[in-house]
C-alpha positions in Angstrom: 17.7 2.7 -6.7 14.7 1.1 -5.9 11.9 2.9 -3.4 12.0 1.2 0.0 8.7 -0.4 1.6 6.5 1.8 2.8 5.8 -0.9 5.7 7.9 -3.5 6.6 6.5 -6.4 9.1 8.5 -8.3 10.9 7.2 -11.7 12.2 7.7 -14.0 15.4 5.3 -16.0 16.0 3.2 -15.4 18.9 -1.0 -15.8 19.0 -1.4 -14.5 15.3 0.1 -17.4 13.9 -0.9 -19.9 16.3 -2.6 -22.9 14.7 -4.7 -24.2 17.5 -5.3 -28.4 17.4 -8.1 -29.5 20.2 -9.4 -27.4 23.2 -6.9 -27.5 25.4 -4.7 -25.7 23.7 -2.0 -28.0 22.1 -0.7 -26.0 19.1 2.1 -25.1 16.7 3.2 -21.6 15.4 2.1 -21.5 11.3 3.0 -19.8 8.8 2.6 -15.4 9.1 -1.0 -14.6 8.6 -0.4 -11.0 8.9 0.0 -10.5 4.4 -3.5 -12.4 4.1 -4.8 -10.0 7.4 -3.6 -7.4 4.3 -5.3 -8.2 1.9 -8.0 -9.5 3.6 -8.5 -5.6 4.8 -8.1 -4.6 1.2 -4.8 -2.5 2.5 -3.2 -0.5 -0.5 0.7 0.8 0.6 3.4 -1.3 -0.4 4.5 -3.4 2.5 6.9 -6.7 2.9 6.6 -9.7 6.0 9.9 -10.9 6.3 9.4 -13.9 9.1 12.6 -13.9 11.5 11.0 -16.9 13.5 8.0 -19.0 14.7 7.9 -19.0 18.5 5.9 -18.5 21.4 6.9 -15.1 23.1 7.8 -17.0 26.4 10.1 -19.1 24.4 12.1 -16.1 22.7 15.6 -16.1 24.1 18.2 -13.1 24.4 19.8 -13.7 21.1 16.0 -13.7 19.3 15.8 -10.6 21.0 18.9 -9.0 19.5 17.8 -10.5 16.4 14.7 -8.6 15.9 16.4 -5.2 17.3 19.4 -6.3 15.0 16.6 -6.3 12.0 14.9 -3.4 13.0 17.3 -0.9 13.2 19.2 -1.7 9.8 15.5 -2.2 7.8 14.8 0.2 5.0 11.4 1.3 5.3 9.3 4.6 6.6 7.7 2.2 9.4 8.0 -1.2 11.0 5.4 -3.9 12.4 6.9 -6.6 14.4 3.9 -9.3 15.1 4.4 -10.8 18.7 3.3 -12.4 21.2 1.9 -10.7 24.3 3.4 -12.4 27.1 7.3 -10.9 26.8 6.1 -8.1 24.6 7.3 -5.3 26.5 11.0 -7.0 27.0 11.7 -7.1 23.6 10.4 -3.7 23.2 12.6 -2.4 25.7 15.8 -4.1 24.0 14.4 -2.8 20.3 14.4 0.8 22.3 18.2 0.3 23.2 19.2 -0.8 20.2 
């Protein structure tokens, strides 16, 4: 049996990945940046980014919600990082508290 993640980060898109294109704003949600943010900080613990999707927080829907709770709950790993935007934050924390 293999040793689960001491970390597991869970991605959505939000302002971390956002890939800005001009200055007013117009962008697209990239790639996770949060494993280069890792190693960039030299971090050591074993971790994993799984991405569950590349959205804006104000375009996350009921079913991304239960999604992410969905993930969180059943995950494998002594602590969990979900990456998100700011703007509907605390509503999918409240359904990840249900859940």
């Amino acid at each position: 049996m293999t040793e689960p993640e001491a970390v597991q980060v869970f991605t959505t898109g939000g302002t971390i990945d956002k890939e800005y294109f001009d200055a007013k704003s117009a962008y697209e949600i990239g790639e996770p940046q949060i494993g280069g943010l890792f190693v960039e900080a030299g971090v050591t613990f074993p971790y994993a980014v799984e991405a569950l999707m590349r959205k804006d927080s104000l375009e996350l829907t009921d079913a991304d919600r239960a999604l992410i709770a969905e993930r969180v709950v059943a995950v494998d790993a002594r602590c969990v990082i979900v990456t998100h935007g700011t703007d509907t934050m605390a509503e999918t924390a409240r359904v990840v508290a249900r859940a």
